[in-house]
N, C-alpha and C positions, 0 to 999 in steps of 0.2 A: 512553244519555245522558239525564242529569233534564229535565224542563222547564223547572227553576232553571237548570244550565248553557246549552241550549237559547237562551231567552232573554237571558239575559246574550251572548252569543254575537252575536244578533240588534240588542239594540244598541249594542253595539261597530261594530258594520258601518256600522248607521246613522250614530253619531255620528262615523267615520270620513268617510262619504260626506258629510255635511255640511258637515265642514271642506274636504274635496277642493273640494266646489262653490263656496265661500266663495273658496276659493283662487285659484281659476278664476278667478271672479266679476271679484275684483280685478283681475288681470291682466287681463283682456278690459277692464275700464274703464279702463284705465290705455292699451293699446293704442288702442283705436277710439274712445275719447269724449273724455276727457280731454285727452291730448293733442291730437291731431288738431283745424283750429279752420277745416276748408273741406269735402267733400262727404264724406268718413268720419263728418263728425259724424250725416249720416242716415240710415248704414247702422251706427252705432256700438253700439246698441241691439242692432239683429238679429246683428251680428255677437257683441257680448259675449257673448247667449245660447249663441251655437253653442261659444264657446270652453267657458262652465260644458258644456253635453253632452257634450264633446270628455272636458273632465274628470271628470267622474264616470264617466261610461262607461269612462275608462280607471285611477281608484281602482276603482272594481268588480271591474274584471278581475285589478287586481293583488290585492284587498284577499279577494275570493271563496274563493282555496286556504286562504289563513292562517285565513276563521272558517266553513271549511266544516264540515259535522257530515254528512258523508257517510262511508262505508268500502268501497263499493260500484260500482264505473263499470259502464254496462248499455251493451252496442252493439245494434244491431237489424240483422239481416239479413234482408231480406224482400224477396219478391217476386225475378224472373229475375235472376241474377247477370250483370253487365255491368261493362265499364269504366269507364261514364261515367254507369249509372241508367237510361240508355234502352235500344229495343230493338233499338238497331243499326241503323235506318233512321227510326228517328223522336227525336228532341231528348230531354232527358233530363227525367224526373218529379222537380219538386220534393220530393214523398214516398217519392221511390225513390233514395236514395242508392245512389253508383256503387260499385263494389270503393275505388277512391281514398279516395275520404269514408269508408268503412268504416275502412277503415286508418288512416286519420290519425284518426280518432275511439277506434281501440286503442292508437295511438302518443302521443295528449295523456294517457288513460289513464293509460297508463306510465310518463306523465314529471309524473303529477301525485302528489303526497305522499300524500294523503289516500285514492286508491286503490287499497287494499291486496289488493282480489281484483277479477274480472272477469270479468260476466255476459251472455254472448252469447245473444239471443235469436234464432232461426231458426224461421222461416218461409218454404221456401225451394224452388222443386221444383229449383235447380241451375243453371245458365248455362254464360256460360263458362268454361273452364279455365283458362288462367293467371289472370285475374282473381279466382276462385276459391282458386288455389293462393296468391295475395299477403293474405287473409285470414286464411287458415290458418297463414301461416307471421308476421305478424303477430301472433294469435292463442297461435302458441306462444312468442313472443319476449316476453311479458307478463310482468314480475314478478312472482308471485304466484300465487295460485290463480287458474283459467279455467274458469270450467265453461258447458259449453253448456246450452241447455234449449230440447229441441224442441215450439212449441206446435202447429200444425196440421202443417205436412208439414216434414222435414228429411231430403230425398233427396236424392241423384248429388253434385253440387256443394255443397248443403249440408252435405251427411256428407261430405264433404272435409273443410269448415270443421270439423265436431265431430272431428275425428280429430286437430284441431290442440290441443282443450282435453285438459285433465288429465282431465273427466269431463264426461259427458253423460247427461241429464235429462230422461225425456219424460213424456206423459199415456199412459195406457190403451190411448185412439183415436188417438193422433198416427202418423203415415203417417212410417216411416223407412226409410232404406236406399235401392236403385236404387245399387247399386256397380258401374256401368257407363257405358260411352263410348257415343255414339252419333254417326254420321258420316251424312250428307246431302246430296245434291242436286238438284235439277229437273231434268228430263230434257223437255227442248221441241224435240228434235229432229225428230220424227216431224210435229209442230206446224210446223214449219220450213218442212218440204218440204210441207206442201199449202200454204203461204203463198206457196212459191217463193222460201223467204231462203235463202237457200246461205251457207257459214261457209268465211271465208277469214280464217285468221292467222297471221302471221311470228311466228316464236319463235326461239329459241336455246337449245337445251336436252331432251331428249327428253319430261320430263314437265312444263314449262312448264306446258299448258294441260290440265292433267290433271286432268275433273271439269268442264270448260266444260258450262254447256247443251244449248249448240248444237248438241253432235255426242257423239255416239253413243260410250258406252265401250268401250274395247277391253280382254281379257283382264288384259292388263299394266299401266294404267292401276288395273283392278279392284284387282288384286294390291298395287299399292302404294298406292292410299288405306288399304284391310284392313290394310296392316303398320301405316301410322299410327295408326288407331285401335287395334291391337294392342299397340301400347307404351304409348300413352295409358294404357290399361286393365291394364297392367302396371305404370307406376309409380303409379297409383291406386290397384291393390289391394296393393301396397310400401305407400305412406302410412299407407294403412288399418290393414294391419296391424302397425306400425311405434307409429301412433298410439293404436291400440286395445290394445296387447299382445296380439293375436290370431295364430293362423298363417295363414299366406299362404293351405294349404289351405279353411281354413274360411271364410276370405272369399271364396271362386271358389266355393263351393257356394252361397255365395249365388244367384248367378248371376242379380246387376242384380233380382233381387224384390225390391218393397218389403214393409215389415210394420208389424202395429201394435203400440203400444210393449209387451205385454202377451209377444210371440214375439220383440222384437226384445232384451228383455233375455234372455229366455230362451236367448239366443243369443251373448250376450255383447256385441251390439252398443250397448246401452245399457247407464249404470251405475246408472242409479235410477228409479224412477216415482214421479210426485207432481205437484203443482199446484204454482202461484208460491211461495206458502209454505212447502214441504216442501223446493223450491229454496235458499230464502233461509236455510233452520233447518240446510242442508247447507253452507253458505259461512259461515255463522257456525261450526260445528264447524271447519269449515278451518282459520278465521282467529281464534276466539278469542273475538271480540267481536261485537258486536249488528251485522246488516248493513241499514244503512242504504243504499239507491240513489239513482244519481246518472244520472240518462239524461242519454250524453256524445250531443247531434248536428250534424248534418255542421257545417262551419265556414267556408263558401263564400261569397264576397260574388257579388254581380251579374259584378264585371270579371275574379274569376277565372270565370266561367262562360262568362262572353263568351271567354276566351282559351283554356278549352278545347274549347268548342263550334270556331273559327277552328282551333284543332288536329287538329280530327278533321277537319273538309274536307281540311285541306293534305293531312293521312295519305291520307283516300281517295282524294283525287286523286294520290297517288303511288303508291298501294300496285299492287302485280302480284298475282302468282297466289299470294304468300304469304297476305294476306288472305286469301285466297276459301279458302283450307287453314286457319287459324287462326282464323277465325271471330270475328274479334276485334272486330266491332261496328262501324266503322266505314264500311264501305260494304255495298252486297248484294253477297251471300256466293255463291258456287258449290258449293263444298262447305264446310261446317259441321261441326265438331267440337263436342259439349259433355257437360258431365257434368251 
């Protein structure tokens, strides 16, 4: 795009946003000042203002698709993959958007005109699993071209996510792969008995509490957490190779190593190496044209935070022994599942 267009572009918007505010403007004196002739008239002032921000901010939002000069939507995935951004026992990072905000950040994407491909950037050593799996599947529900690009680590659950783009993108030194499950839990029982807490729980169900702390595993117990992380690691490396065009075998010799991107194309696991620009110069071939970026992020006011921070208590406080097997962040976990 010229700097002539460009600019032209630029004030169109403006002289758009000005009539929006103008418009506002009106209306807000017409409500609060004007008419009104007893104690609106002293809040008439403050309140007209709020109506023009009311308005402009809501021309912006309509008027921004129509003169955008983007072709480009960038999602960020970084840092532990979670449901909610946090780490499952502590409140969630304003910097650390959840799996949720991820998605809805590829789903406005998708549903925006002007972004004709879709640049995931990962940073990521992996989280939780379904969490994980609602990116990826996100991810491939894109219009468009999707290409990942791994800058420092894009392992376990982030290569999940890359298996969901059309292609993936790393650096030299970038840390990729770990195509494995890993299952977990504290064992404080031994801790127990010299404390003298003894563990008593009503269940119904034989494997109920299977995986508690408190008490000691038994063979059978063992046996079928193993099977679930065994299927886990079973439709992971299906995805994988599914999403890679890879075969099944060649993903199971991985065997959960990571590499650097230098062995990890060499392997088939990555489809380019390059820096941001070698990125950008490969999504323009895709698509045609010049790729201009558009960093899409999360889109959460305060009250939705508050209602789902109030979400995740109720969850913990109802959750059973599905939880403590699904590792889904919401309260402490007994056994943990992640990729």
């Amino acid at each position: 795009m010229s700097d002539s267009d460009s600019t032209a572009r630029s004030a169109a918007v403006a002289a758009a946003l000005l009539v929006a505010a103008a418009v506002a403007a009106v209306v807000g004196y017409l409500l609060f000042v004007a008419f009104p002739a007893d104690l609106a008239d002293l809040f008439g002032v403050l309140l007209t203002l709020v109506v023009v921000a009311v308005g402009v901010r809501l021309a912006s939002g309509a008027l921004s698709p129509r003169f955008a000069d983007y072709s480009v939507a960038e999602v960020a995935v970084e840092g532990p993959i979670t449901r909610d951004g946090g780490t499952g026992t502590l409140p969630s990072s304003p910097t650390t958007p959840g799996a949720d905000d991820v998605v809805d950040q590829i789903e406005r994407a998708d549903e925006d005109p002007n972004a004709e491909a879709l640049l995931v950037k990962l940073n990521t050593p992996g989280g939780e699993i379904v969490p994980s799996e609602d990116i990826r599947l996100a991810a491939e529900r894109f219009d468009g071209p999707t290409v990942g690009y791994a800058t420092d680590t894009c392992a376990s659950g982030g290569y999940a996510i890359a298996a969901g783009c059309d292609e993936l993108w790393a650096r030299e030194g970038s840390v990729v792969g770990s195509i494995g499950v890993i299952g977990s839990r504290p064992n404080v029982s031994e801790l127990a008995d010299r404390l003298g807490v003894s563990y008593e729980q009503f269940t119904a169900g034989e494997y109920k509490d299977a995986g508690l702390p408190l008490k000691e595993i038994d063979p059978d117990e063992r046996a079928y957490l193993q099977g679930i992380v065994d299927d886990y690691y079973d439709q992971f490396v299906e995805q994988v190779a599914a999403g890679r065009d890879m075969e099944e075998e060649a993903v199971r010799d991985t065997e959960a190593r990571v590499f650097l991107g230098t062995e990890a194309h060499e392997r088939g696991l990555v489809d380019g190496l390059g820096d941001r620009e070698a990125v950008l110069d490969r999504i323009e071939e895709l698509t045609g044209r010049e790729a201009v970026v558009e960093e899409f992020t999360p889109n959460r006011g305060v009250m939705a935070r508050v209602r789902g921070g109030a979400a995740a208590v109720a969850y913990a406080l109802g959750a059973g022994a599905a939880s403590r097997v699904a590792g889904d962040g919401a309260g402490p976990d007994d056994v943990r599942f992640r990729r």
